[in-house]
Kinemage of the C-alpha trace (Angstrom):
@kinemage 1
@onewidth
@group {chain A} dominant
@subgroup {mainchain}
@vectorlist {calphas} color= white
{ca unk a 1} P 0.000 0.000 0.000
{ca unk a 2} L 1.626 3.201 -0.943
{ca unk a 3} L 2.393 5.608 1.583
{ca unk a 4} L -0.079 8.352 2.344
{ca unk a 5} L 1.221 11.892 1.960
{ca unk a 6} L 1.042 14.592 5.039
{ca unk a 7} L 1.157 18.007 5.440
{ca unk a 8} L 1.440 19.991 8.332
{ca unk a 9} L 0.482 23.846 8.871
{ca unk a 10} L 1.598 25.325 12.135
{ca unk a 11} L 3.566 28.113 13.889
{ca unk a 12} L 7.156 27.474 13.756
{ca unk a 13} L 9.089 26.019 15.464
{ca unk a 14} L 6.844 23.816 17.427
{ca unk a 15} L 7.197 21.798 19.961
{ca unk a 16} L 4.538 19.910 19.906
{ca unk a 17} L 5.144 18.760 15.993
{ca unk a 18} L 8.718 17.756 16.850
{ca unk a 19} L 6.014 14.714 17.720
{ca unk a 20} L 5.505 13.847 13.848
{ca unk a 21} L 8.875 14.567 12.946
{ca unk a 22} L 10.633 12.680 15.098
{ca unk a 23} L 8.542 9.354 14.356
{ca unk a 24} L 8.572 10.677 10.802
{ca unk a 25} L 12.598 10.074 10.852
{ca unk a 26} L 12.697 7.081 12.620
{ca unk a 27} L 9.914 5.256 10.546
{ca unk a 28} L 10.723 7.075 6.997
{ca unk a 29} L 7.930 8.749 6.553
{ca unk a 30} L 7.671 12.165 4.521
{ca unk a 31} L 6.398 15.180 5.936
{ca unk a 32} L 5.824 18.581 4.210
{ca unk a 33} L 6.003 21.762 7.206
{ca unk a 34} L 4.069 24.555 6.232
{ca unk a 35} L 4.231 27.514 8.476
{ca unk a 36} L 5.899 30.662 9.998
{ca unk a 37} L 6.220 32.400 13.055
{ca unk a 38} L 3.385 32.628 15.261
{ca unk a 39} L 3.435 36.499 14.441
{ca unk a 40} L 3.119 36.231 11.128
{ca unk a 41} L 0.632 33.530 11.045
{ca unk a 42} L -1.829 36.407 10.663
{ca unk a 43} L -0.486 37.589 7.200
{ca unk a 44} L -1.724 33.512 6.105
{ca unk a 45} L -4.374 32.162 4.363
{ca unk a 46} L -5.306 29.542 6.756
{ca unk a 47} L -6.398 26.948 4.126
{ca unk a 48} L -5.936 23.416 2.756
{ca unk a 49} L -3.843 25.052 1.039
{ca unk a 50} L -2.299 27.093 3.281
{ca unk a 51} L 0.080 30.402 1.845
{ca unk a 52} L 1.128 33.808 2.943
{ca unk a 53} L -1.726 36.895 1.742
{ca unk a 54} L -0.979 38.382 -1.322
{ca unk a 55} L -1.260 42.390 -1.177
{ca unk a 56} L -4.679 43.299 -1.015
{ca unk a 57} L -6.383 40.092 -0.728
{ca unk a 58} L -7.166 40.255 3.385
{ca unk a 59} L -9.700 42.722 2.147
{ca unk a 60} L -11.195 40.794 -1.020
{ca unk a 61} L -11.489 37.936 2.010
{ca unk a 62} L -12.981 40.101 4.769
{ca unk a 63} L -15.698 37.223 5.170
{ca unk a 64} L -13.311 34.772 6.240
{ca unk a 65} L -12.155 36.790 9.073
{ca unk a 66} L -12.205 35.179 12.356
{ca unk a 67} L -11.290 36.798 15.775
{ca unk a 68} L -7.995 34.729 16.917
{ca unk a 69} L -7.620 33.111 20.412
{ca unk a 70} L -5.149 31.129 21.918
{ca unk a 71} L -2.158 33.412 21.140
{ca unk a 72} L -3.239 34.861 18.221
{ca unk a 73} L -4.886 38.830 18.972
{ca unk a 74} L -5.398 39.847 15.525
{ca unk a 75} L -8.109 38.242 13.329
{ca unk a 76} L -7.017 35.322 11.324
{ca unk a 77} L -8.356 34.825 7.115
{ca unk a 78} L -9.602 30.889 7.451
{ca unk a 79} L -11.510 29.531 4.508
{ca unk a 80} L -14.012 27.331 4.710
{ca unk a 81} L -12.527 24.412 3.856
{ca unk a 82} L -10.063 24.616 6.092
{ca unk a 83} L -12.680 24.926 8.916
{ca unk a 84} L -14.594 22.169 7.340
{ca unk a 85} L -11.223 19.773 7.515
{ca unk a 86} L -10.561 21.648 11.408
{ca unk a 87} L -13.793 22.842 12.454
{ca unk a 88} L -11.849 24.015 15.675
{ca unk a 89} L -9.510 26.086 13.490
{ca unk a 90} L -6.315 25.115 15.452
{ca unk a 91} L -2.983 24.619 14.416
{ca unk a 92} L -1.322 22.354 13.911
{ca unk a 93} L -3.275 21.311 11.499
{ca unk a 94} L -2.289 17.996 9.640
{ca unk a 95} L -3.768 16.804 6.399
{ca unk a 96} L -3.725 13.538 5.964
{ca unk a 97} L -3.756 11.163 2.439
{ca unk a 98} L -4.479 12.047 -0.778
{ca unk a 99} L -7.991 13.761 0.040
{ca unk a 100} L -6.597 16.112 2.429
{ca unk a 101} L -8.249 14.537 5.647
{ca unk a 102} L -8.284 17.106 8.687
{ca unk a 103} L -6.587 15.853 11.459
{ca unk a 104} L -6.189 17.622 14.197
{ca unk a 105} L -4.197 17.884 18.230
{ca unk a 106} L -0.734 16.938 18.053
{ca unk a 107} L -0.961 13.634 19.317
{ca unk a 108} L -3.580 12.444 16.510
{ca unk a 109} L -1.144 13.769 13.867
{ca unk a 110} L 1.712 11.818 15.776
{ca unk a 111} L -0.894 8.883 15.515
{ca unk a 112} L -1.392 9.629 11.457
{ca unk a 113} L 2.563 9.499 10.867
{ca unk a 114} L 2.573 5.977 12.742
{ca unk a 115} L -0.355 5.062 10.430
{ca unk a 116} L 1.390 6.548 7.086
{ca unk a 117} L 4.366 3.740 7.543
{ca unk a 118} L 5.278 0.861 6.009
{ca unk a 119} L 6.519 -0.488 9.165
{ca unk a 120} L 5.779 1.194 12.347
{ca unk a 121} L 8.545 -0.444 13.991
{ca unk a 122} L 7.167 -1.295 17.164
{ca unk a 123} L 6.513 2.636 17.916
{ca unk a 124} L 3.634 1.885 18.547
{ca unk a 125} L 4.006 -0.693 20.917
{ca unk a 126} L 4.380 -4.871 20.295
{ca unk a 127} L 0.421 -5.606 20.913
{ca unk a 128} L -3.028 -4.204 21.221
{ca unk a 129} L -2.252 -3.882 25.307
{ca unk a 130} L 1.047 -1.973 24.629
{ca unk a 131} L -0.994 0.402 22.012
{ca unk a 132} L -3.572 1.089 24.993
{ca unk a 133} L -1.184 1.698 27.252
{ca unk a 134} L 0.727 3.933 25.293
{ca unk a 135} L -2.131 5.944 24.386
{ca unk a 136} L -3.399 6.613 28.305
{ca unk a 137} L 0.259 8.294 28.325
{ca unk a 138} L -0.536 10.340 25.453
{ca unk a 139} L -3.721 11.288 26.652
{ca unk a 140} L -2.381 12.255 30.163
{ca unk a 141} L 0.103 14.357 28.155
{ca unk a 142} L -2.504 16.265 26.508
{ca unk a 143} L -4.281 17.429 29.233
{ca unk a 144} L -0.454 18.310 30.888
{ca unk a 145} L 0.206 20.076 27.425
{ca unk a 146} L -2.707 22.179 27.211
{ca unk a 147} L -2.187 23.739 30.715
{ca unk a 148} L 0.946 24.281 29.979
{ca unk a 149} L -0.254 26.498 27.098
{ca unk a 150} L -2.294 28.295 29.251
{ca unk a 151} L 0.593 29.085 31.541
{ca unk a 152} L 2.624 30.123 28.745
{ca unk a 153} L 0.133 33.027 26.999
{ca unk a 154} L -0.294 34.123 30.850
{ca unk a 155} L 3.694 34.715 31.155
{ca unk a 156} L 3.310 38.474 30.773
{ca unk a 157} L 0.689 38.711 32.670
{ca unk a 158} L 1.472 36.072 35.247
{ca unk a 159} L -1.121 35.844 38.445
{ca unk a 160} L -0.179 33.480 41.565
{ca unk a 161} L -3.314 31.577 41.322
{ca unk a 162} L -2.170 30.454 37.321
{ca unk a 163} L 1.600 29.446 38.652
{ca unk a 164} L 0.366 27.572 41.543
{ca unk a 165} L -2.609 25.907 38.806
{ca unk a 166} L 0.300 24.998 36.589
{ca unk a 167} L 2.619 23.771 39.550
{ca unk a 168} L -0.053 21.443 40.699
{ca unk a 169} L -0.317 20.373 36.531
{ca unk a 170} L 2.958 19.865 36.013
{ca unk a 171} L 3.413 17.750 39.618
{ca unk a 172} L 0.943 15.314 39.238
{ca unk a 173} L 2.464 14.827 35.774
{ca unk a 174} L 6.012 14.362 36.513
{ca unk a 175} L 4.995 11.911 39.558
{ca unk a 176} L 3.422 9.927 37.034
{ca unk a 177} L 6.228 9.861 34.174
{ca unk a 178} L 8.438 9.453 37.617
{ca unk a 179} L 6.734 6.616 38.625
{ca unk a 180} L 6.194 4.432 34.906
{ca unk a 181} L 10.262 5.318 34.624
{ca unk a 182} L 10.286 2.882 37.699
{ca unk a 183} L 9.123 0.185 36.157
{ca unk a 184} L 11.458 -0.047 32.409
{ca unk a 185} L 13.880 1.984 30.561
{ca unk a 186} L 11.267 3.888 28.895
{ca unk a 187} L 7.928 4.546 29.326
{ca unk a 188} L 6.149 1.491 28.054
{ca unk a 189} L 8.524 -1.195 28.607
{ca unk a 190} L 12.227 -1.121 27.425
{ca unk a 191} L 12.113 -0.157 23.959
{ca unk a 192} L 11.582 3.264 22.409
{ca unk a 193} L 7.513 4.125 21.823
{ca unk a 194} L 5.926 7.216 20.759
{ca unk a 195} L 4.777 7.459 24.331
{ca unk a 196} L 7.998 8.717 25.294
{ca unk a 197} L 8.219 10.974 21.997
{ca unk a 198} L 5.069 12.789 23.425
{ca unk a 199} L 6.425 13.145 26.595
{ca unk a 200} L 9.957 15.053 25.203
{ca unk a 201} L 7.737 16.940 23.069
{ca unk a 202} L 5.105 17.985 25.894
{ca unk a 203} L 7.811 18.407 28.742
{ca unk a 204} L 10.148 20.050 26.195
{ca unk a 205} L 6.912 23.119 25.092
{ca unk a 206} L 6.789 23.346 29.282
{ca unk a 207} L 10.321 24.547 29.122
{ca unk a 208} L 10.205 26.814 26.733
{ca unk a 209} L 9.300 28.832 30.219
{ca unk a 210} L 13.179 29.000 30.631
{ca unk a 211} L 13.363 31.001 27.097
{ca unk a 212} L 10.634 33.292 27.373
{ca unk a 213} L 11.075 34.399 31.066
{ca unk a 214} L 14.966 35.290 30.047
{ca unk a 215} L 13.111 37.962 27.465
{ca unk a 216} L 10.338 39.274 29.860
{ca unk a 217} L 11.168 42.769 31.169
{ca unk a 218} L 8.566 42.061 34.472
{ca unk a 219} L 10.814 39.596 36.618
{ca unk a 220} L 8.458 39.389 39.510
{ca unk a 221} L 7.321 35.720 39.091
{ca unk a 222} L 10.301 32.803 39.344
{ca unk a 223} L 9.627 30.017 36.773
{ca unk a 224} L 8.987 27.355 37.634
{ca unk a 225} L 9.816 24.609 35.279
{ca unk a 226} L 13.128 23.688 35.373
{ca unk a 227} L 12.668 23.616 39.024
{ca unk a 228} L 10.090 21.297 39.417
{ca unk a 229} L 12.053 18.658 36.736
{ca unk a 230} L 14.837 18.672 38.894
{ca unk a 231} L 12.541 16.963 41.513
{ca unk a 232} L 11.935 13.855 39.524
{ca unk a 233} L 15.616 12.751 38.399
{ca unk a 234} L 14.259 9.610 36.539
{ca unk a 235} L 12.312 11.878 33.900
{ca unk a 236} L 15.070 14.484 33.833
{ca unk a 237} L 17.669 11.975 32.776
{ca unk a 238} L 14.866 9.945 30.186
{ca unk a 239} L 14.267 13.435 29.226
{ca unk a 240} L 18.454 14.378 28.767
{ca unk a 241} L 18.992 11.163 27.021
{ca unk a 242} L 16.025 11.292 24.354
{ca unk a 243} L 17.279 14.222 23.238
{ca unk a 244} L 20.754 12.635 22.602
{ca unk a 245} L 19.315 10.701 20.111
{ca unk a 246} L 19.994 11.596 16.698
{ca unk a 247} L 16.259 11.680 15.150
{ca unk a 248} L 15.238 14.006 18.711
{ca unk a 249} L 18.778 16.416 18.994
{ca unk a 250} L 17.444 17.009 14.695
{ca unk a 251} L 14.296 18.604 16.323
{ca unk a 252} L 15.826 20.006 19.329
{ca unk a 253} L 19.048 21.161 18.480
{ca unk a 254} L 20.470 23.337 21.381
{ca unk a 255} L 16.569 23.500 23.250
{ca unk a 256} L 18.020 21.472 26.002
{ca unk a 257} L 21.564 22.866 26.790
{ca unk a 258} L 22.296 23.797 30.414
{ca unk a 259} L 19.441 21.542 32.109
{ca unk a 260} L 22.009 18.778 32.861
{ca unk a 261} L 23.851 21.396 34.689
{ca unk a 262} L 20.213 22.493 36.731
């Protein structure tokens, strides 16, 4: 069965689709990464076809004007068949196959790059148990992920009740990952899943804290990141070593430099 083409439109870089290309490289699967910075995002047609504005046409396409949220303050030009492929209007948005198939969160576009191989080699676990397993981690790492969002947008505007909300967030998730680490070399037994590509990923958008505090001018919070993943050395060192690996450090590059001396 030929391979099924995806594309991926999305603020770069990104975290969270370091997911898709990581698998991506280990299993051989292509991906094509549309995108730009999250600034400029708003000078894009946001379509399944997705392309910088040509002069003049934001005002032909008035009508697909949509007021932005989640990071984005200035109205966004979405067609609608992009909202018809991601009626949420996120990104990243993935389109999967031939057809263009919306798919959506980064761990279901992680999913679709597993799906798009000829041989998932054992990413995805061994059995039907390992699979389920593997996805309860990458569920538990959404709902970490998208509070870490949260936190993130609030950085210049940081209140104690949303540090101590994302302290309790990121503790219960770190026991966790602390806890499975315990038990096997990796997450889901001893070899390599995309359970603990999610968690690199998700854990690695969380410390993007370390970068963004270094550029605020209001210094009055403390972050709180790197901090709470020296509290859990298990996950810190899964964490240092991932990212020594070749198809991860391609994603990461530098991202990680200095925590081993935290």
């Amino acid at each position: 069965m030929a391979a099924q083409p995806i594309r991926i439109f999305s603020y770069l870089p990104n975290p969270r689709i370091w997911k898709a290309q990581i698998a991506a490289a280990y299993l051989d699967v292509e991906l094509e990464i549309i995108g730009d910075r999250p600034g400029e995002l708003t000078d894009w047609l946001w379509d399944v076809n997705p392309r910088p504005l040509a002069d003049g046409e934001r005002d032909s396409l008035a009508d697909n004007a949509v007021v932005g949220s989640r990071g984005f303050s200035n109205p966004l030009i979405k067609t609608d068949a992009f909202l018809q492929q991601h009626p949420f209007g996120t990104v990243p948005a993935a389109f999967f196959g031939d057809q263009r198939i919306g798919v959506f969160e980064s761990n279901s576009i992680l999913r679709a790059t597993i799906r798009a191989a000829k041989d998932p080699m054992g990413l995805y676990g061994k059995d039907a148990a390992d699979a389920s397993r593997i996805d309860s981690f990458l569920d538990e790492g959404l709902v970490f992920a998208r509070e870490a969002q949260v936190y993130l947008l609030g950085l210049h505007e940081m209140t104690e009740a949303l540090a101590e909300r994302m302290r309790a967030a990121a503790t219960f998730y770190l026991q966790g990952i602390e806890r499975a680490l315990e038990q096997g070399d990796y997450l889901v037994g001893n070899d390599l899943t995309i359970a603990d590509i999610a968690f690199a990923c998700d854990l690695g958008q969380f410390l993007r804290e370390r970068l963004m505090h270094a550029s605020l001018d209001d210094r009055r919070f403390s972050p709180i990141a790197v901090e709470l993943l020296n509290a859990y050395p298990m996950t810190k060192a899964h964490l240092l070593g991932l990212g020594q690996k070749p198809h991860f450090a391609a994603c990461f590059g530098r991202f990680l430099d200095g925590l081993d001396a935290t």
